[in-house]
N, C-alpha and C positions, 0 to 999 in steps of 0.2 A: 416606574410609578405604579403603584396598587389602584388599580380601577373599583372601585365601590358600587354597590345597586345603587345607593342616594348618587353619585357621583351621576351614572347614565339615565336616571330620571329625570336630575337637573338638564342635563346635556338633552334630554327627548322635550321639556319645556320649552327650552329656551328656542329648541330647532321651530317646535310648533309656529309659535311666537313671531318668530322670525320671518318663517313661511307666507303667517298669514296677513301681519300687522303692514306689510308693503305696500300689498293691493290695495289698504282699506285708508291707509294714512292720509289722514289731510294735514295741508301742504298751506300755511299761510303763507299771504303777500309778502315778497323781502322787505324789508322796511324799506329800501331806497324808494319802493315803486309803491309805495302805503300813501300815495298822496289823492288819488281820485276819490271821490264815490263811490263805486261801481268797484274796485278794489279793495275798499272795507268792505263794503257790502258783502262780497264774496267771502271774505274772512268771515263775517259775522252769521253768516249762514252757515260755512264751516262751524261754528261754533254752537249752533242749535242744530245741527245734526249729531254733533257726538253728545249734545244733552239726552237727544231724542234715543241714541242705544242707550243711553243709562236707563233713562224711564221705561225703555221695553225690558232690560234686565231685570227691571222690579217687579214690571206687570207680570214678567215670565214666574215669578216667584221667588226672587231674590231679595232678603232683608235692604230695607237702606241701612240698616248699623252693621251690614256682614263689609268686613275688614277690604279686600276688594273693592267692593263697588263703592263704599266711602274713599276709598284711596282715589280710583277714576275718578269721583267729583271732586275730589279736592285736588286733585293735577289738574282737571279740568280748572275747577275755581280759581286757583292762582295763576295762572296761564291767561286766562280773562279778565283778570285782574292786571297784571300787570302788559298786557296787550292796550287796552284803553289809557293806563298813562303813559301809552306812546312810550313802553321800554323799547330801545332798537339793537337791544344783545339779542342771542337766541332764547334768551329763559324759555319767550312766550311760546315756541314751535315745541323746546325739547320735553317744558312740560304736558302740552298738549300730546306731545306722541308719546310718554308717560301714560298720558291715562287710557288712549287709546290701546296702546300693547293690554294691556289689564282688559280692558272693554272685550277685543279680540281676544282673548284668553277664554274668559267668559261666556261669551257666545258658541266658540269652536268645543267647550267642555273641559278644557284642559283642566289636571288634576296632580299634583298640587299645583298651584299657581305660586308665584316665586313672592316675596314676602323684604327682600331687598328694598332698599327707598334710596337712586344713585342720587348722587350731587351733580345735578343737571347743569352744564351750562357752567361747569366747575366751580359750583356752591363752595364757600367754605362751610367747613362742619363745626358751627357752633354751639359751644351748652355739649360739654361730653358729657356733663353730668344728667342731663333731661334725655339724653340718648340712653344709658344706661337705666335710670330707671323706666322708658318707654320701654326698652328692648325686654327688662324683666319681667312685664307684663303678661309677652307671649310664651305662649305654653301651660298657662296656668290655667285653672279652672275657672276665674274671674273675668276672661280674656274674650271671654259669648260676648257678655254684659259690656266691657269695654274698647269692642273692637273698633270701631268708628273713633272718638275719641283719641286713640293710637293710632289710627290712618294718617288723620287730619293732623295730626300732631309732628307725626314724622314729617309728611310734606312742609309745614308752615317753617319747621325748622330749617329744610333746604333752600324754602323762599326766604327767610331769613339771609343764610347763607351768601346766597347771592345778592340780595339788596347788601350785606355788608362789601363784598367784591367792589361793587360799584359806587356805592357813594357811602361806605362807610358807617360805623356804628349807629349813626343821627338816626339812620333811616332802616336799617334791621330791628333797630330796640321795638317798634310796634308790633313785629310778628315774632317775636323773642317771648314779648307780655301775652300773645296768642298761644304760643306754644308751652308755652309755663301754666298758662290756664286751661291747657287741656291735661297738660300731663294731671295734674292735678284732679281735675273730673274723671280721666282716664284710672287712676289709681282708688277712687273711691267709688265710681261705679263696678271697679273688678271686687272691690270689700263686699260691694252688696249686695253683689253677684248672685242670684237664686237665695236671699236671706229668710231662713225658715225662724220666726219670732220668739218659738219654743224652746228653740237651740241655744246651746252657749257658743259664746262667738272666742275665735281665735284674738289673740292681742294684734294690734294695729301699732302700723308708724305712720304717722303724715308728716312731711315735709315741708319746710318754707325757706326761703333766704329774703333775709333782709339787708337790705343795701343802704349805703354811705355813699353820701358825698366823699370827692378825692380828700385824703387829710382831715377827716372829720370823725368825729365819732359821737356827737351829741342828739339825744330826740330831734330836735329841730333839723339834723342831718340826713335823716332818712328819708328816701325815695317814698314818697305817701303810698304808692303803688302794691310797694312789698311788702310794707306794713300791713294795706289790705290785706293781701294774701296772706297773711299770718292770721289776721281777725278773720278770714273765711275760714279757715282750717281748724281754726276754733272752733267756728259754728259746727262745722263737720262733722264736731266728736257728738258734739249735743241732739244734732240732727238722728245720727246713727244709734242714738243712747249708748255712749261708750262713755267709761269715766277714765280720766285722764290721770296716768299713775307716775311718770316724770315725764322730765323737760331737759332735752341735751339742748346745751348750744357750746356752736362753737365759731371763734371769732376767726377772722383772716382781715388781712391787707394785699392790695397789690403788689407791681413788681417793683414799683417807683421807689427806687431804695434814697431817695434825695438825702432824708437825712438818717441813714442807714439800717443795717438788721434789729440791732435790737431797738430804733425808735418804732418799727411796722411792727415789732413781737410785742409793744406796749400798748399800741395802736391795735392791733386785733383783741387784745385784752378789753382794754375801755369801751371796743362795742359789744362785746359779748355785757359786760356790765348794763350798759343801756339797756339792752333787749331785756336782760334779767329787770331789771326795773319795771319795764312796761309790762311786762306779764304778770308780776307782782299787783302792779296796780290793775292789772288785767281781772283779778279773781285768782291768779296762779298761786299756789301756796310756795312760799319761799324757798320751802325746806326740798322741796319738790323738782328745782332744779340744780343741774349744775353745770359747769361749763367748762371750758379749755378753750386753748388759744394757738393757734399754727403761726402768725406773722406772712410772710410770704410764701411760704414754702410749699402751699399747696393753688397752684391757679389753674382754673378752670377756663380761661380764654387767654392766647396769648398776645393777638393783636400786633401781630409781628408786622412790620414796614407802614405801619398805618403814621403818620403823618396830620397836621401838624399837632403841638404835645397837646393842646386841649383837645382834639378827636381822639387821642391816644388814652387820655385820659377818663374820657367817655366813654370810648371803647370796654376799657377796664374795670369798667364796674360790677361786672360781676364776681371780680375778684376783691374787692371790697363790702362782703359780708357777711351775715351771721348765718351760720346754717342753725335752723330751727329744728329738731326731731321734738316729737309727743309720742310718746311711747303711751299706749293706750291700751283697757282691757275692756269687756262687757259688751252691749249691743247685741248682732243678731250672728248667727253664723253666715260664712260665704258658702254657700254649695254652688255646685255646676247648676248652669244655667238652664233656664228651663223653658 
């Protein structure tokens, strides 16, 4: 095996890391012994000492939107989060020592700092599709502007992850809706990145999916939620002064093949039609969009062993819907951040 310079810089991070993140670690109560006073109390003290290095990394001079130390608070946040409603898996510890490695990174100086987001506590990895557009983020010149946004985003997805582990779709879908709405902010604070108003600006995509009910395809079927986020993304263009030059959608269905291939290749058809409607009556010019249709053949969660068919069925919803593209031109340009 070819040893690379990146190769032994990762390997000298990680040693750092490692070295130092032992000493400093705290150590909440096991959950069996979480039952005193004097037990939380101690965890919760734990808890406003690792807030207390974040706020000295700030004082020291570190952004709160620099990618790092938003990632810290957001391992931290969700760790505290689900520490209080009394989760008794590891989430709470393996987040909290998550943001403490990063914390201890930071302090010690270490350079680069590792940029990774594991699946803590054996997250499943939800939304590949919000993982690929976060991941595309970094490296770009947008990525000043959107770093925080992209911290927080990767986290809530691994929190996500893991609340689906344990009790299933019901209770990931609200940090699902968190991390849809950052990727989202995430991708439009990178657009407006250093925007000089004199400048012509690059063409934009913004993104949305709109979701169905199981078997459905009518206005009245769609999740209210995702429809916002379709009407935000609108606003978006207007906000940024960009005019909006077309409109891709494209329909899908789940895997529920019940009453087979070609009735889901008919079914992702008549929602892409719907969405085409609402945008119509939206102000969209007709001519403006157009659309195609997959049926099943492209899912983006697969919701494997999940039990019984209506959680399975919930589960699946994000393979029941329309993907939105706005292909957009005008506005300001993106430059590096300033």
């Amino acid at each position: 095996m070819t040893i690379t310079k990146s190769t032994l810089i990762a390997a000298a991070v990680l040693a750092v890391l490692a070295g130092t993140a032992g000493a400093q670690q705290t150590q909440l109560t096991p959950p069996p012994e979480r039952i005193t006073d004097e037990a939380i109390h101690a965890d919760l003290s734990g808890y406003e000492a690792t807030q207390l290095r974040i706020k000295a990394l700030n004082d020291g001079g570190r952004p709160v939107r620099d990618y790092h130390l938003s990632k810290a608070q957001c391992w931290l946040d969700v760790s505290f989060h689900e520490y209080t409603r009394n989760d008794r898996s590891a989430f709470p510890q393996e987040a909290l020592t998550e943001s403490e490695k990063l914390i201890v990174g930071m302090e010690q100086g270490v350079s680069p700092l590792p940029t990774d987001t594991p699946l803590v506590n054996g997250a499943a990895r939800l939304r590949e599709d919000l993982w690929k557009r976060l991941g595309a983020i970094h490296g770009t010149p947008g990525f000043t502007c959107a770093q925080q946004a992209v911290a927080c985003g990767e986290v809530e997805l691994v929190h996500a992850g893991n609340e689906f582990n344990q009790q299933q779709w019901r209770h990931a879908k609200p940090y699902i809706q968190i991390a849809e709405d950052m990727v989202s902010d995430a991708e439009a604070l990178s657009r407006q990145c250093g925007a000089v108003p004199a400048a012509p600006a690059a063409d934009a995509v913004l993104t949305a999916n709109v979701l169905f009910e199981f078997d459905r395809d009518g206005r009245n079927d769609i999740r209210a939620y995702s429809l916002q986020s379709l009407a935000r993304e609108l606003a978006r263009l207007r906000e940024e002064g960009r005019t909006l030059q077309s409109v891709e959608l494209v329909g899908h269905a789940d895997r529920l093949q019940g009453r087979g291939y070609d009735y889901n290749q008919g079914l992702s058809e008549r929602r892409a039609r719907t969405v085409h409607e609402w945008l119509v009556e939206n102000g969209v010019s007709a001519d403006a969009i157009r659309y195609s249709f997959r049926g099943d053949t492209e899912q983006v969660q697969a919701c494997d062993g999940v039990k019984p068919r209506e959680a399975l069925r919930e589960c699946l919803i994000p393979n029941r819907r329309v993907e939105v593209r706005l292909h957009a031109s005008g506005g300001t340009e993106a430059m590096p951040g300033r």
